[in-house]
Structure formats: structure tokens, C-alpha cells
N, C-alpha and C positions, 0 to 999 in steps of 0.2 A: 504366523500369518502376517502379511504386508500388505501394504498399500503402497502405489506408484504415485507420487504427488507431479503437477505440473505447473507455473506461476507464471500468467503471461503479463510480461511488461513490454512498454511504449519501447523499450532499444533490445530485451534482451528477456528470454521464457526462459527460466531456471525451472530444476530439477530435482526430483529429490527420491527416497523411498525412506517410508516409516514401517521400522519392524524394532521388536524387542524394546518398545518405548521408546525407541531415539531416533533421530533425524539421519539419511545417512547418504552414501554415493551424489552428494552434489555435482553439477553442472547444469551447463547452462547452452544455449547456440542466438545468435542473433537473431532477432524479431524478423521474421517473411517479409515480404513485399504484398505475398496471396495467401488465398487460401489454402492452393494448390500446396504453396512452397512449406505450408504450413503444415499441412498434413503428412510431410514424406519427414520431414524433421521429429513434426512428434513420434511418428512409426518407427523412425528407424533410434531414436533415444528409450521408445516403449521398450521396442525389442533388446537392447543391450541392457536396459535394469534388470528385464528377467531375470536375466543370467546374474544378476548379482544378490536377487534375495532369493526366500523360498516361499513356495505358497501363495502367490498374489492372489487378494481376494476382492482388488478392485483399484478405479484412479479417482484421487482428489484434486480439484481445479480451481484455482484461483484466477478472476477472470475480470476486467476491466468491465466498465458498462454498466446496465441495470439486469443483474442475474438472474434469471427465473430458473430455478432449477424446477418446478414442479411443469410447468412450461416447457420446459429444456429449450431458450430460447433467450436471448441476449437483447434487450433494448435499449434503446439513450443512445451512445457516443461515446467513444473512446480514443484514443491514439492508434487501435487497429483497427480501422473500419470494418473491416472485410467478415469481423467476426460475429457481427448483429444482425438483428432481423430476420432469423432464416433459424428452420428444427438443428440447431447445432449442437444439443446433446444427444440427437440419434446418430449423429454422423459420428462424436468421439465415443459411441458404445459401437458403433460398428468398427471402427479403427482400433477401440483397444478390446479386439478378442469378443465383445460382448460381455465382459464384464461389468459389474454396477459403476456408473458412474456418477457423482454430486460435484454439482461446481455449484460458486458461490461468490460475490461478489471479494476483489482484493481487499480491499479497505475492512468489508467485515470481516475477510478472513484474520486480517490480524489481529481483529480485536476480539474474536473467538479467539485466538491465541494468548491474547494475554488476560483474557477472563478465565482460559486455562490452566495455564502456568506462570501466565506472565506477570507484569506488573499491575492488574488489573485486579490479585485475587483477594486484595484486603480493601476495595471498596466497592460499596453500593453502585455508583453513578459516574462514570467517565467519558470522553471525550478521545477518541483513537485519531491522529492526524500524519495521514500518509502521505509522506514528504515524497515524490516520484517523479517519473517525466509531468504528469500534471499533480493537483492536490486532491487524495481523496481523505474518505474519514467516516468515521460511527458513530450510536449516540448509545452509551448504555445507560438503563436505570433501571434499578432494582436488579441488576445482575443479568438484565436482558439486553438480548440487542434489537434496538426500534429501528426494523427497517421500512415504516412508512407504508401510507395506504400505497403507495403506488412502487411502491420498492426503491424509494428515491431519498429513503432515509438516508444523513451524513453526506450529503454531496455538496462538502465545504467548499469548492474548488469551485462551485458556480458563484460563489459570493462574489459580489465588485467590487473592486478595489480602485480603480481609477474611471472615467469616462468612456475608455476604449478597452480595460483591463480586469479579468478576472484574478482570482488570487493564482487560478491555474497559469494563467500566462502570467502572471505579473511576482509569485513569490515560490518559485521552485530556483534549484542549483541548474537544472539545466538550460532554463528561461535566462535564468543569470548569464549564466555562461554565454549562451548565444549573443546576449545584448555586449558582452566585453566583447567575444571577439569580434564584433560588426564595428565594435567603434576602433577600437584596434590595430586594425587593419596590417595585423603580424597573423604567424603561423598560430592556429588557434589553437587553445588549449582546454585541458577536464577540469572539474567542478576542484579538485583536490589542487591543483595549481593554479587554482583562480586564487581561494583562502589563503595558501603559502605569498602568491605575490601580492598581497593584502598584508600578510603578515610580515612582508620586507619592505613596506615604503613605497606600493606602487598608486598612487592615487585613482588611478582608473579603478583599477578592481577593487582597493577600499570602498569607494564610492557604488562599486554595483552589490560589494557584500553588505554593504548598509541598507543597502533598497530592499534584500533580499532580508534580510533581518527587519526591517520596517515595515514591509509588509506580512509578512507573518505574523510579529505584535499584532499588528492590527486585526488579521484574521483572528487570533488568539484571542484580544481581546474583548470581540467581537461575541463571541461563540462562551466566553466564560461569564459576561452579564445577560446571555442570553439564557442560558441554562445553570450556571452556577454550581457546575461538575464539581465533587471531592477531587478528582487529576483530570489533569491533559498528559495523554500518553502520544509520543511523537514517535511514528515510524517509518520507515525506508533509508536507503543509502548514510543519507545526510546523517541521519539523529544519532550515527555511530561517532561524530564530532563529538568533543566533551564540552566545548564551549556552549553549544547549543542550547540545551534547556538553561543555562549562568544567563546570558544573554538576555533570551528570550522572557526569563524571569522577571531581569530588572526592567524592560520593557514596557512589561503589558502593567511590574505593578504602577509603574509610570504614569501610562495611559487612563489606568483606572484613578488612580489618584487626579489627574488631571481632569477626569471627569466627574470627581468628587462622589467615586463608589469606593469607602474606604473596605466595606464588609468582607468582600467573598476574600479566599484564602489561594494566592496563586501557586497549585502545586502541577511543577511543570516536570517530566519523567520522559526518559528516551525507554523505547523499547525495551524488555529482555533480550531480543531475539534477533534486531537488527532486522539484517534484508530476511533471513528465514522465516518472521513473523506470517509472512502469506501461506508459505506454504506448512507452517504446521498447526496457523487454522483451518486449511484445507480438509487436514484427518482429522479437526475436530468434528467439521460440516459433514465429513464422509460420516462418522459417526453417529453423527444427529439422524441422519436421512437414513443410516439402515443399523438400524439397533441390533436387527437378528445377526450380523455378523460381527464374529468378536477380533479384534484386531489386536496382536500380544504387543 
């Protein structure tokens, strides 16, 4: 039996199907513009996984925003407007066949993922921080995930970080990005040739990879005297760097030394899972919300 998983992000919805306990036939097509565009894309990737597993018994959805799955109904704000406010889990049960559908927000999808498999299953209490086109993130304790009287739990990305800057705009790789190529003023470049011409002498992009790394600390730091997590588990794109959690490490213990918190213990972890983390909490959430079907 399978499940067809879908993962919508700010540039790019990945893919996947979970059958035989593993992750499998990935892709991916770029983010819509509508909704329209949005539904012929899912339809026509629904329709081609068919054909690759057997048994489909339902889709898992990883989704920007504030997820109501018992709602079936998306609030808050996202990078894809177009997907909130409005019954949009009747529409993806009627696009995919009527089958059972659970979507769940991205950020806890990963950290259902690594409370399942991931880096998450030898403590009590963590911290999920999804590095993406913006910043989201989870809070677990006790091996749960707190998502908030208002479903608004782990939304790190609203934190402030400057006057005019949240940590969403102000400490993600693709924020970074944007700010090098504007000042620039060359053929612009991705988040992965920003770090390289950082790591050859280029002072522009040293200087924006430091901001981006600076403001993270700070988010990080932020969030570890607030709660005093056993880990900070970091996911998306990014945290597949190895320098990232070394970094970020000596950072925040910085910070906190500078603010004269010597106690808490900074254990800073990338992912298991990488970018896959969303979507294979997606089959965990699928799992939560329908027990009666077993999924091999």
C-alpha cells in the first residue's frame, strides 16, 4: 500500500511516494503563479505516480501557512498566497480521485519526521528550524508537537530581527542571495555560489554570508534561552552545508556567554533527512489522522 506525498514550497512542490517504508520516485515542478496552474500540475504529477506504485491509499501534504487539517483550510500567509482562506482540502480530495487526504503544516511536517526517524528520537524536547524561501520551525516537548492554541505554534520567522526585518526576510539563503545580487549589479547568482564566492576572497558575499549567519545566531539564541531545548534540529536546503551547525555553534555559544547564560547546553544538528524532511512527515501526519489504514 502507498501513499502519494506533495511538499509545497515558495520556488518549487516536490514529490514523492512512500510505499515499502521508503521514500521513492522524487520530483519536483516549479511553484504556480495560481491556483489554476496549480491544480493541472498537481493532476497531472498525481496521475504519473500512479503508475509508479501500487495500491494508492491516499495523499500527504506539506503545506505553508497555518494548516487546519480538521478545517481543511489554510490561514496566516505564506509565499503562495493563493493557497489560504478558502475549503482547499475538499478541492485536493476532489483532484486526487477522492481519496483521504491530511495535510499539515511544513515546518511540523519535519519535525514529525525527525521525531520519527530523524534526529529527534533520543530527546524529550527540540527545536525544528526550517531554513526555506522564508524561516519556519516547531516546538517539541515531551515528544509532542505544540502547535498552539491558534495553530501558530513554531512560527520563528516572525521573530524581529532588525526595525524593518523579520528573521524570514532578514536570515534565509535566498533573502541573502537576493540582497548580493542587488548590490552587485553582475549576472546574479544561487545560494550555493554565493558560499563558494565567499569562500574565494569575494568580500561582497563574505559580508552577506556573515549577516546570514548573524542573524540566525541570533534567532537561535533567542529561541534556546527561551525554551532551553535538549537540540536545535535545522532543516531545508541550507542545513545540507556541513559548516552550518560548526558555525552556528560557536555563535550562539558566544551570544550566550556574552549575555552571561553560561548553563544551557548548545546542541546544534542538521537534519536526517535534508529537503526530504517535509515530505516524509507528511506520511507520518497521513498516519496520525487515519490509523484505520495501514500503510506498508
Amino acid at each position: 500500500m502507498s501513499v502519494i506525498i506533495f511538499d509545497f514550497g515558495g520556488t518549487s512542490v516536490k514529490y514523492g511516494t512512500w510505499s515499502q517504508g521508503q521514500l521513492g520516485n522524487h520530483g519536483s515542478f516549479v511553484t504556480p503563479t495560481t491556483w489554476k496552474e496549480m491544480k493541472a500540475s498537481l493532476s497531472a504529477a498525481f496521475t504519473e505516480l500512479k503508475t509508479k506504485v501500487t495500491n494508492v491509499q491516499g495523499v500527504a501534504l506539506s503545506l505553508p501557512g497555518v494548516v487546519d487539517n480538521e478545517k481543511g483550510e489554510i490561514r496566516g500567509d505564506s509565499a503562495i498566497r493563493y493557497i489560504h482562506r478558502f475549503p482547499i482540502k475538499a478541492e485536493f480530495t476532489e483532484l486526487f480521485d477522492n481519496l483521504p487526504v491530511a495535510m499539515e503544516n511544513d515546518a511540523n511536517c519535519a519535525a514529525l519526521a525527525e521525531l520519527w526517524q530523524g534526529s529527534a528520537t533520543d530527546v524529550d524536547d527540540a527545536l525544528v528550524i526550517a531554513l526555506g524561501t522564508g524561516v519556519g520551525g516547531s516546538v517539541i516537548v515531551n515528544r509532542q508537537l505544540v502547535r498552539g492554541k491558534n495553530l501558530v505554534g513554531g512560527e520563528f520567522g516572525f521573530m524581529q530581527m532588525t526595525p524593518e526585518g523579520t528573521w524570514s526576510t532578514m536570515g534565509t539563503v535566498v533573502r541573502t542571495v537576493e540582497r548580493y545580487n542587488e548590490h552587485s549589479r553582475q549576472e546574479p547568482i544561487t545560494g550555493k555560489e554565493l558560499f563558494d564566492r565567499a569562500e574565494a576572497g569575494d568580500e561582497l558575499a563574505q559580508s552577506e554570508v556573515d549577516k546570514f549567519y548573524h542573524y540566525n545566531a541570533i534567532g537561535i539564541y533567542n529561541l534556546i534561552s527561551s525554551f532551553n531545548p535538549d537540540r536545535v534540529i535545522l532543516a531545508g536546503g541550507v542545513s545540507a552545508r556541513q559548516e552550518l551547525p560548526v558555525v552556528l555553534t560557536k555563535r550562539v555559544t558566544n551570544l550566550l556567554k556574552w549575555a552571561g547564560l553560561s548553563e544551557p547546553v548548545v546542541d546544534i544538528q542538521v537534519s536526517r533527512f535534508s529537503n526530504d524532511a517535509n515530505l516524509i512527515g507528511a506520511v507520518k501526519n497521513f498516519m496520525d489522522w487515519h490509523p484505520e489504514i495501514t500503510i506498508a
